[in-house]
mmCIF file of the C-alpha atoms, coordinates in Angstrom:
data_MODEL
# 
_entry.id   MODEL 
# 
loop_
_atom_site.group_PDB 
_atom_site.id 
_atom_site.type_symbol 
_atom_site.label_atom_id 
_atom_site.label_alt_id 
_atom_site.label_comp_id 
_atom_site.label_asym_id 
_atom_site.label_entity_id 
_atom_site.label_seq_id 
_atom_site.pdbx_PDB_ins_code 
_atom_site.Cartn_x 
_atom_site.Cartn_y 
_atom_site.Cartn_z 
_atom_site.occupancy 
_atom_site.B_iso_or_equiv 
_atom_site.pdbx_formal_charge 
_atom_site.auth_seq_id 
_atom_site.auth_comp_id 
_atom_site.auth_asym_id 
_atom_site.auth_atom_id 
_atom_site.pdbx_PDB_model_num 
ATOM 1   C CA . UNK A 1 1   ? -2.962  180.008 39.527 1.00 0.00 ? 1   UNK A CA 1 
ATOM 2   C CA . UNK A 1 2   ? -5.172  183.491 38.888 1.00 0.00 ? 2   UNK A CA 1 
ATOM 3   C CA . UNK A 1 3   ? -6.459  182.870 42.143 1.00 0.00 ? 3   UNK A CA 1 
ATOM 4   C CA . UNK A 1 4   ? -3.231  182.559 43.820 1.00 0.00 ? 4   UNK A CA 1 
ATOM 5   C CA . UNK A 1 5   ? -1.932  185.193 41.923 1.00 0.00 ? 5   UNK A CA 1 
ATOM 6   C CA . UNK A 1 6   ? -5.122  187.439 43.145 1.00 0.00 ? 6   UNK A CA 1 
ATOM 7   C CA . UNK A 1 7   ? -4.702  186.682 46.691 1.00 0.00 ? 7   UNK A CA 1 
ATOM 8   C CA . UNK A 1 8   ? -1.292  187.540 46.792 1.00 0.00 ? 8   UNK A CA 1 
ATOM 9   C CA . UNK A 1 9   ? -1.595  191.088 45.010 1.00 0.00 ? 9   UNK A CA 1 
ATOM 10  C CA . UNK A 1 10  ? -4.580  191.202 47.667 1.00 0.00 ? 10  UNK A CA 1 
ATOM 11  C CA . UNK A 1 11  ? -2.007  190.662 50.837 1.00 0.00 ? 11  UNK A CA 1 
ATOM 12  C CA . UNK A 1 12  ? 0.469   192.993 48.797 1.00 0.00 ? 12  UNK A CA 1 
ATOM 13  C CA . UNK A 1 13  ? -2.012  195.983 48.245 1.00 0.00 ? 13  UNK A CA 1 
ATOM 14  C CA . UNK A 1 14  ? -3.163  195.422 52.276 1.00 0.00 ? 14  UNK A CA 1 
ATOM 15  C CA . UNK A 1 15  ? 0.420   195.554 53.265 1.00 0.00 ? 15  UNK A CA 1 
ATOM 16  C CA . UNK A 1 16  ? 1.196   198.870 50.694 1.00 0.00 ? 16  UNK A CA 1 
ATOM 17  C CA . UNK A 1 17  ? -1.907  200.694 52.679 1.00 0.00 ? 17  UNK A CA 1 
ATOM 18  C CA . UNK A 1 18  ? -0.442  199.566 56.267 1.00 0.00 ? 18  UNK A CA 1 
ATOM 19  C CA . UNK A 1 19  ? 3.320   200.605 55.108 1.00 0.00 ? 19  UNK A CA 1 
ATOM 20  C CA . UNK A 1 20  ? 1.567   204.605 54.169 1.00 0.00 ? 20  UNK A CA 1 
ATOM 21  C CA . UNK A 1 21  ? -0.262  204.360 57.429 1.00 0.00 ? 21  UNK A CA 1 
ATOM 22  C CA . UNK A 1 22  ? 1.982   202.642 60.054 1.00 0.00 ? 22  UNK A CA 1 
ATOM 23  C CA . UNK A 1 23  ? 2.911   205.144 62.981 1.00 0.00 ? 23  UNK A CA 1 
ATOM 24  C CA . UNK A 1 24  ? 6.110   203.043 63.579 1.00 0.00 ? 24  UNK A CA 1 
ATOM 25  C CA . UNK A 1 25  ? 8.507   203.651 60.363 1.00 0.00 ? 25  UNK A CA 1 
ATOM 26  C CA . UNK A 1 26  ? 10.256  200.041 61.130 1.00 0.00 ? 26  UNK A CA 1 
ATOM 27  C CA . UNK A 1 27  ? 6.794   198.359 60.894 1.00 0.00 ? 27  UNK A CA 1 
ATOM 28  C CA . UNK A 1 28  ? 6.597   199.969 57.625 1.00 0.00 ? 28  UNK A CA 1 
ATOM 29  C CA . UNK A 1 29  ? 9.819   198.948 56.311 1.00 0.00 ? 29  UNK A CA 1 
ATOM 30  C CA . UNK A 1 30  ? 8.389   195.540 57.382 1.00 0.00 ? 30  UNK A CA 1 
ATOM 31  C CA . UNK A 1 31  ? 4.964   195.625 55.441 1.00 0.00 ? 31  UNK A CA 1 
ATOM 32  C CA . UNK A 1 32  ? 7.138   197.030 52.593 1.00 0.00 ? 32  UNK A CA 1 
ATOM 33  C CA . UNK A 1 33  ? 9.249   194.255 52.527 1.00 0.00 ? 33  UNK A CA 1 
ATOM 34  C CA . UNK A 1 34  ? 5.696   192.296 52.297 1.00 0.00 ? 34  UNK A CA 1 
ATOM 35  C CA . UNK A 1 35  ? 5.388   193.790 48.996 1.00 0.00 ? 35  UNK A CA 1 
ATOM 36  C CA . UNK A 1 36  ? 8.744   193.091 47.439 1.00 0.00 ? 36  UNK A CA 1 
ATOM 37  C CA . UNK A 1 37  ? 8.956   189.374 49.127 1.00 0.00 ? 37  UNK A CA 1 
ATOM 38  C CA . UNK A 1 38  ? 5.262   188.944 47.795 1.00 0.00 ? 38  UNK A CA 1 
ATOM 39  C CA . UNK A 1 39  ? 6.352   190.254 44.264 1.00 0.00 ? 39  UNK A CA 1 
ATOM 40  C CA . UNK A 1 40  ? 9.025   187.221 44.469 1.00 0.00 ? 40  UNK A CA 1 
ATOM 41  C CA . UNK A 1 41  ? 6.215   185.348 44.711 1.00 0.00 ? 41  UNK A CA 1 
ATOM 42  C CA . UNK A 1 42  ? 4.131   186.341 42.265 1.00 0.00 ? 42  UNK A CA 1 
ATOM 43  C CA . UNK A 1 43  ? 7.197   185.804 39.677 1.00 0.00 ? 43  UNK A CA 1 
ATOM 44  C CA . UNK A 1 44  ? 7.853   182.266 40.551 1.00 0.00 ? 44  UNK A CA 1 
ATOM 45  C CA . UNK A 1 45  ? 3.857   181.888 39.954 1.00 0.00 ? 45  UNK A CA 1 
ATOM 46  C CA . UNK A 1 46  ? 4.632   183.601 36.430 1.00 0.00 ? 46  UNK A CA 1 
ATOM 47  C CA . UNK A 1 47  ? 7.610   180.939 36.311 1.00 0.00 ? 47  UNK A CA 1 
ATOM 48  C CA . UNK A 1 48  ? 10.150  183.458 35.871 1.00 0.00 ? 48  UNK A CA 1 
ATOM 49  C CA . UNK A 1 49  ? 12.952  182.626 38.323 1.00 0.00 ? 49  UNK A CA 1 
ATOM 50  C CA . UNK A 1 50  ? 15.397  185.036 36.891 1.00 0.00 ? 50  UNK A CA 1 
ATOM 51  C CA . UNK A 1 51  ? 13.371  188.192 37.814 1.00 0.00 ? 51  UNK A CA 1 
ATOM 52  C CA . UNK A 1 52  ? 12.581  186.819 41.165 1.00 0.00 ? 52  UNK A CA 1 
ATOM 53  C CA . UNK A 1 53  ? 15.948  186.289 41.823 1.00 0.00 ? 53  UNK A CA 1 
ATOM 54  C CA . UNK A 1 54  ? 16.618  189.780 41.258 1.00 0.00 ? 54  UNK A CA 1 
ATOM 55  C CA . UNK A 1 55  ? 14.335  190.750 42.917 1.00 0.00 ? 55  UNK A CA 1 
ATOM 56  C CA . UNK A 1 56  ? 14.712  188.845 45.928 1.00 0.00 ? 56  UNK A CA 1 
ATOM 57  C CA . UNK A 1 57  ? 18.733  189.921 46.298 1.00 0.00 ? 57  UNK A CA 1 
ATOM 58  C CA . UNK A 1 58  ? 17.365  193.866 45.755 1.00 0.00 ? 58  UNK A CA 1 
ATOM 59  C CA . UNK A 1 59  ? 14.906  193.851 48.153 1.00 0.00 ? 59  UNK A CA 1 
ATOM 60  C CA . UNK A 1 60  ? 16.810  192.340 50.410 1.00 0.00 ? 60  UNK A CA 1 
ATOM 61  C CA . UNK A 1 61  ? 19.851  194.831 50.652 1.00 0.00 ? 61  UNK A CA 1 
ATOM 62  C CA . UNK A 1 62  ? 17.201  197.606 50.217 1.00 0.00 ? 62  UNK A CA 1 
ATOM 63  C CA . UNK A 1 63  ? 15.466  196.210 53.434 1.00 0.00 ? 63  UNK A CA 1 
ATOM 64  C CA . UNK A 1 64  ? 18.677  195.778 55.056 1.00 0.00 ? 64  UNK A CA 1 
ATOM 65  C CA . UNK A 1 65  ? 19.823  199.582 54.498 1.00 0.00 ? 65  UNK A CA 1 
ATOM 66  C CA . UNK A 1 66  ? 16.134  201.017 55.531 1.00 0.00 ? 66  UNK A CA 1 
ATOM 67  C CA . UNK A 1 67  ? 16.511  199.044 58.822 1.00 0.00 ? 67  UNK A CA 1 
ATOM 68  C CA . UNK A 1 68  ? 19.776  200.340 59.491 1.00 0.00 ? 68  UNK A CA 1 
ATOM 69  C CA . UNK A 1 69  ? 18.744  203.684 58.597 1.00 0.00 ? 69  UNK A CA 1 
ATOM 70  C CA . UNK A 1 70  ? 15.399  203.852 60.813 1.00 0.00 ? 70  UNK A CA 1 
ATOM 71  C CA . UNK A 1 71  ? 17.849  202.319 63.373 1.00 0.00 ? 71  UNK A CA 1 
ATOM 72  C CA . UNK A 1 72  ? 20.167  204.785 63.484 1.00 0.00 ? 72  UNK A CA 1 
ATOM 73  C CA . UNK A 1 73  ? 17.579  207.635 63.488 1.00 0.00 ? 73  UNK A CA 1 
ATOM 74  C CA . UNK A 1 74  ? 13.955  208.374 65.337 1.00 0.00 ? 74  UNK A CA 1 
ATOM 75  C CA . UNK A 1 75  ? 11.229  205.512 65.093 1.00 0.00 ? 75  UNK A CA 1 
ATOM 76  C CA . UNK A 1 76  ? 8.345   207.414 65.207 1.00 0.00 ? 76  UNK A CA 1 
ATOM 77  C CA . UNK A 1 77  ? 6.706   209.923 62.747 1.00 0.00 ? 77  UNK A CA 1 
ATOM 78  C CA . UNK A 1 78  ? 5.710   212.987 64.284 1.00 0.00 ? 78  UNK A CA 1 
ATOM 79  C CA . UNK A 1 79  ? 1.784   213.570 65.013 1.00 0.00 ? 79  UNK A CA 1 
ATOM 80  C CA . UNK A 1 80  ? 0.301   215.489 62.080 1.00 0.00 ? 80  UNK A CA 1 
ATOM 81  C CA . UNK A 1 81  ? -3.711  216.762 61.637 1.00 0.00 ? 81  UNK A CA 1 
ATOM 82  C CA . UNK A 1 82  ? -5.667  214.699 59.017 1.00 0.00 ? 82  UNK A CA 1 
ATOM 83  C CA . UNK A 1 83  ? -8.104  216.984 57.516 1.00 0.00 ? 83  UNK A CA 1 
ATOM 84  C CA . UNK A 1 84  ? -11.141 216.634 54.960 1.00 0.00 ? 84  UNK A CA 1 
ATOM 85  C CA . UNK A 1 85  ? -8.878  217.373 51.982 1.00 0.00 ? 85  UNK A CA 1 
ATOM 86  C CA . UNK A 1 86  ? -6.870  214.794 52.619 1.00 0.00 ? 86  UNK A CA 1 
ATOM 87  C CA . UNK A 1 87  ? -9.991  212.345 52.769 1.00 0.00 ? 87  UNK A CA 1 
ATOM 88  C CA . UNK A 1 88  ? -11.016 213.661 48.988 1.00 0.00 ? 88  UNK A CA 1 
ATOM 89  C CA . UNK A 1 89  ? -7.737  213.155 47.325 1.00 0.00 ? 89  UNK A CA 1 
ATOM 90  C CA . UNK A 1 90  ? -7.647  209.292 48.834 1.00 0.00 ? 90  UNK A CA 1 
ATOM 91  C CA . UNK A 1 91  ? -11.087 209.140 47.695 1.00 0.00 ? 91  UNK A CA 1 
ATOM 92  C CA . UNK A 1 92  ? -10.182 210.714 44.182 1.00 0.00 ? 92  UNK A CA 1 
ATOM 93  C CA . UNK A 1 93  ? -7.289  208.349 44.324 1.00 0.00 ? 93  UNK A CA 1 
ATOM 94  C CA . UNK A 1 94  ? -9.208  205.213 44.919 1.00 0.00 ? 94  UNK A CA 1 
ATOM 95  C CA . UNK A 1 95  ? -11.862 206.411 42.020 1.00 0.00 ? 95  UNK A CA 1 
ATOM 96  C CA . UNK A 1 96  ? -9.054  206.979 39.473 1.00 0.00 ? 96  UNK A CA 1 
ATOM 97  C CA . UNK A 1 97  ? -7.354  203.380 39.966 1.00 0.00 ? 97  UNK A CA 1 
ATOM 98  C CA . UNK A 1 98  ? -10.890 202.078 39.787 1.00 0.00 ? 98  UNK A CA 1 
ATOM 99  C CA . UNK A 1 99  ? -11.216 203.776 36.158 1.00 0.00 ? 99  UNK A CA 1 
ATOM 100 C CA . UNK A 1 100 ? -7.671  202.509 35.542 1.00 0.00 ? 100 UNK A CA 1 
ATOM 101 C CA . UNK A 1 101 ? -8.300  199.078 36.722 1.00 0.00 ? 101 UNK A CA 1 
ATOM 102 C CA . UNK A 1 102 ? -11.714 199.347 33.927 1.00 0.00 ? 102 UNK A CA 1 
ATOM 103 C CA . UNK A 1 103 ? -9.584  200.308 31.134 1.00 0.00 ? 103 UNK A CA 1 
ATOM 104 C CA . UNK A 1 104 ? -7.009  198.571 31.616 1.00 0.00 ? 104 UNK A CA 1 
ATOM 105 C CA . UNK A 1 105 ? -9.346  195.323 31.738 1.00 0.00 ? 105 UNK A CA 1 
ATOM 106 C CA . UNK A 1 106 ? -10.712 196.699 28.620 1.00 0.00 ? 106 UNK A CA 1 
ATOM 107 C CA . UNK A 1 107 ? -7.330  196.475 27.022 1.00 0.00 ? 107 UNK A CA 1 
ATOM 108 C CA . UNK A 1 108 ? -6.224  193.370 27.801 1.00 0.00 ? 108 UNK A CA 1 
ATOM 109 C CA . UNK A 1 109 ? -9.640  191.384 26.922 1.00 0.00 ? 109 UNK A CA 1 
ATOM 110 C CA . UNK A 1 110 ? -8.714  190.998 23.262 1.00 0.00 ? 110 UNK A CA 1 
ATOM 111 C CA . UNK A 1 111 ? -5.272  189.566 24.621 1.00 0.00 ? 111 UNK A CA 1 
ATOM 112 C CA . UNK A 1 112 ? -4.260  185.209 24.781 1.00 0.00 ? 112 UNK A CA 1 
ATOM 113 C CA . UNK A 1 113 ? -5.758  184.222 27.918 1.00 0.00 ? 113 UNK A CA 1 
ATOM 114 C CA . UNK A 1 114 ? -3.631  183.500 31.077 1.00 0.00 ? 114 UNK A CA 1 
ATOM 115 C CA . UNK A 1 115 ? -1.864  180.423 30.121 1.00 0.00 ? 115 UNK A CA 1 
ATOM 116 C CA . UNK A 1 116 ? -2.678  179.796 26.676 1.00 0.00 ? 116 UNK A CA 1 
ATOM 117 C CA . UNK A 1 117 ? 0.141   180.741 24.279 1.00 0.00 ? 117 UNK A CA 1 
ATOM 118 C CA . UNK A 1 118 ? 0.405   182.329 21.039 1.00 0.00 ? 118 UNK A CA 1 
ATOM 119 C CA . UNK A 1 119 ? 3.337   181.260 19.153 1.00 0.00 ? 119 UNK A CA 1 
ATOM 120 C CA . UNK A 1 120 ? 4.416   184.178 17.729 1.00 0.00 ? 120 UNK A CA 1 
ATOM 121 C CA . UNK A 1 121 ? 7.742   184.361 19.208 1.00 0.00 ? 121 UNK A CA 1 
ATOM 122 C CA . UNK A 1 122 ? 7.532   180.519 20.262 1.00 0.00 ? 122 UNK A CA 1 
ATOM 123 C CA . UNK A 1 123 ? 8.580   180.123 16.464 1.00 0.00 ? 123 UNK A CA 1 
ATOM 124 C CA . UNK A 1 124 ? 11.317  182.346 15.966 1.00 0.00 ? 124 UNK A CA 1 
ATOM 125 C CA . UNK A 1 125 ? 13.258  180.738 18.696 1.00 0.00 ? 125 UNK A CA 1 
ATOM 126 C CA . UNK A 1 126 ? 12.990  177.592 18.153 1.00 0.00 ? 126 UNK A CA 1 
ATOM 127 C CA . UNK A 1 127 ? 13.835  178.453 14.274 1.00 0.00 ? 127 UNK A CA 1 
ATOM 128 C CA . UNK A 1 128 ? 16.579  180.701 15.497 1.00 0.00 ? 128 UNK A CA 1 
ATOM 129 C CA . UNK A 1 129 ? 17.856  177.565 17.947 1.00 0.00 ? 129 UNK A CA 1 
ATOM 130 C CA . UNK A 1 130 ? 18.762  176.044 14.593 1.00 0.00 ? 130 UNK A CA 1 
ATOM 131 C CA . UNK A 1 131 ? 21.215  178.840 13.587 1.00 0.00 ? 131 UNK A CA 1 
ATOM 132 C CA . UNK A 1 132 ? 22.545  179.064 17.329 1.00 0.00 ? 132 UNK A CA 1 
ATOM 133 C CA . UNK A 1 133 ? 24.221  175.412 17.191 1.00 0.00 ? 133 UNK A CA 1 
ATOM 134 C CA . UNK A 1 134 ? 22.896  174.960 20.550 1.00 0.00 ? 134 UNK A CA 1 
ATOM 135 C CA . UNK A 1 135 ? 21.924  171.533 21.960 1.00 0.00 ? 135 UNK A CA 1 
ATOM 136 C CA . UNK A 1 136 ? 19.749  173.247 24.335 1.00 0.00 ? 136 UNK A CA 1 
ATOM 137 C CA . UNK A 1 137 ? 16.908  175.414 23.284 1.00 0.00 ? 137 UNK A CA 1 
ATOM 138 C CA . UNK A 1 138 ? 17.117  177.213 26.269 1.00 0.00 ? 138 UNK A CA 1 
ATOM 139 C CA . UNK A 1 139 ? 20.943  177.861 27.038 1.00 0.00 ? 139 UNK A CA 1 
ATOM 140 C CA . UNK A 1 140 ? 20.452  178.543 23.088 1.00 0.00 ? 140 UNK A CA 1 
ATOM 141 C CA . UNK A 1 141 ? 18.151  181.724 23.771 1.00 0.00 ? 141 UNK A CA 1 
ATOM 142 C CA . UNK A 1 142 ? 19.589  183.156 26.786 1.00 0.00 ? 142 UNK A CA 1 
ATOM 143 C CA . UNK A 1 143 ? 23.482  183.216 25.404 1.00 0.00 ? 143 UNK A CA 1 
ATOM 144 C CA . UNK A 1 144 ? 22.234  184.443 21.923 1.00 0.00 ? 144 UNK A CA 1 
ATOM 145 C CA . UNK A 1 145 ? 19.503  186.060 21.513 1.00 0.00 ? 145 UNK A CA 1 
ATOM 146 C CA . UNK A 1 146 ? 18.927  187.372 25.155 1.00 0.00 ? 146 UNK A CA 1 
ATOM 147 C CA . UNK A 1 147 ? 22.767  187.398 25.968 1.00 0.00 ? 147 UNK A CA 1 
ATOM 148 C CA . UNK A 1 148 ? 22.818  191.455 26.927 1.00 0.00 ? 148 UNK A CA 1 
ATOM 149 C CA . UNK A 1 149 ? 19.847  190.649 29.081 1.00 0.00 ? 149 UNK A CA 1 
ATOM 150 C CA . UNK A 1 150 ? 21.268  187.766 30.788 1.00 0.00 ? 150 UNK A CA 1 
ATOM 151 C CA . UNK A 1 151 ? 24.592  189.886 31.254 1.00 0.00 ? 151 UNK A CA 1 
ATOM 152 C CA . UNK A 1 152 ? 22.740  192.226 32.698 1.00 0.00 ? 152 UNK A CA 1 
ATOM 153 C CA . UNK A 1 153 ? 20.781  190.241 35.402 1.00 0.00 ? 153 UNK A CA 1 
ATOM 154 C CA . UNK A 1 154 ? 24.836  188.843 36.345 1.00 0.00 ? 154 UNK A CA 1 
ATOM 155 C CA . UNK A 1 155 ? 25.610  192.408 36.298 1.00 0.00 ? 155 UNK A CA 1 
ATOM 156 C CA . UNK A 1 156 ? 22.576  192.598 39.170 1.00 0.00 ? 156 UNK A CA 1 
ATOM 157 C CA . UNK A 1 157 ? 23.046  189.950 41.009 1.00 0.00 ? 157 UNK A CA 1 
ATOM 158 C CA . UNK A 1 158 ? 27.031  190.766 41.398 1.00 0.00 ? 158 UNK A CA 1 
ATOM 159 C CA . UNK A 1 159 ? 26.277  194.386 42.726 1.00 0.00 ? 159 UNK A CA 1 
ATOM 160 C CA . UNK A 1 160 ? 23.988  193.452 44.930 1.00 0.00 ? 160 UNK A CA 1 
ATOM 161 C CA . UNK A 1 161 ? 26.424  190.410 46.462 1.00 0.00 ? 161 UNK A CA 1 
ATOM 162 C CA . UNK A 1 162 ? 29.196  193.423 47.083 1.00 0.00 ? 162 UNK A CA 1 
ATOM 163 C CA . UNK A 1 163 ? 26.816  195.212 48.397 1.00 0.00 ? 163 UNK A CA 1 
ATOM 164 C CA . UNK A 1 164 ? 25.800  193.266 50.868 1.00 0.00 ? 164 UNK A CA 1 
ATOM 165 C CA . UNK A 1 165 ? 29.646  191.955 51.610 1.00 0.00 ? 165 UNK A CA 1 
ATOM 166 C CA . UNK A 1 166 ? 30.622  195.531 52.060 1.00 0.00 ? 166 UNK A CA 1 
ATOM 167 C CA . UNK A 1 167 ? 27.488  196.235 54.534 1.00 0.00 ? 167 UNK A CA 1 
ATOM 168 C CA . UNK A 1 168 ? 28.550  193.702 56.933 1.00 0.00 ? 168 UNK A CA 1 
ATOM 169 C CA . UNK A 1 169 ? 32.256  194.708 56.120 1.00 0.00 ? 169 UNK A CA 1 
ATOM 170 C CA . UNK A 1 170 ? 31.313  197.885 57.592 1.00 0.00 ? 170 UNK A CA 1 
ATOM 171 C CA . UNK A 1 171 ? 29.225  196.980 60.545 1.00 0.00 ? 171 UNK A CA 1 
ATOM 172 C CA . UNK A 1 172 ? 32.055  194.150 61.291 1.00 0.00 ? 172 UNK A CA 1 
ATOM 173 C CA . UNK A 1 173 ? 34.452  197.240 61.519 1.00 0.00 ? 173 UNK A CA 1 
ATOM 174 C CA . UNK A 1 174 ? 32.621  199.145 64.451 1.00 0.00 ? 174 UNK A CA 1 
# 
């Protein structure tokens, strides 16, 4: 799964670079998209549906209004000068995430590794199941202890279904 998981932040950093680059702003709406569908992705890897759910309805209507926008305007950037400077801040760029990426592996080394679990909080919920009444361990967490966060993700999910009902609403109108 870590190699899946690499592969597919590998596809999603090569589309990020093509999206700064393109020339054509609705082939860089397009490689964008990339990254968001290719986040969805990476979630379900992660096995956590909910997010990529959200996800998947957000980037969605956000793809759908940057097409309509790029549509309704000019499709091509206009021609500016590269110069060196520009070259030394990438490069400064690319040597700063590369210190990042160090620390940050660094930091993470003492961590569980991928896939093993602690049970830290593994305990508490299924004590806390107990108290809920719940049959269900999981329907237990999610309307108890998580219940704000699940509201929330409805809360999501319902926007971003009006959203898109009022988008073709609108376009169905012209």
């Amino acid at each position: 799964m870590e190699l899946m998981l690499a592969v597919i932040l590998g596809f999603m950093i090569i589309a990020a670079i093509y999206a700064i680059h393109a020339k054509d702003l609705l082939s860089a709406i397009i490689a964008q998209g990339f990254v968001g569908y290719g986040l969805v992705i990476c979630f379900l890897l992660l096995r956590a549906p909910d997010i990529a759910l959200v996800q998947i309805v957000v980037e969605t209507i956000t793809l759908i209004f940057m097409v309509a926008v790029v549509l309704d305007s000019t499709r091509k950037e206009l021609d500016v000068q590269v110069d060196r400077k520009q070259y030394r801040i990438a490069g400064l760029s690319v040597l700063f995430m590369l210190v990042l990426l160090f620390y940050f592996n660094r930091i993470i080394a003492p961590l569980d590794g991928f896939g093993e679990h602690s049970m830290r909080m593994a305990e508490a919920y299924a004590e806390g199941a107990g108290q809920t009444g719940a049959i269900n361990l999981v329907a237990g967490v999610l309307w108890d202890f998580r219940g704000y966060d699940t509201l929330g993700e409805a809360v999501v999910l319902f926007a971003a279904a009006i959203g898109v009902v009022t988008i073709f609403r609108l376009t169905g109108k012209n």
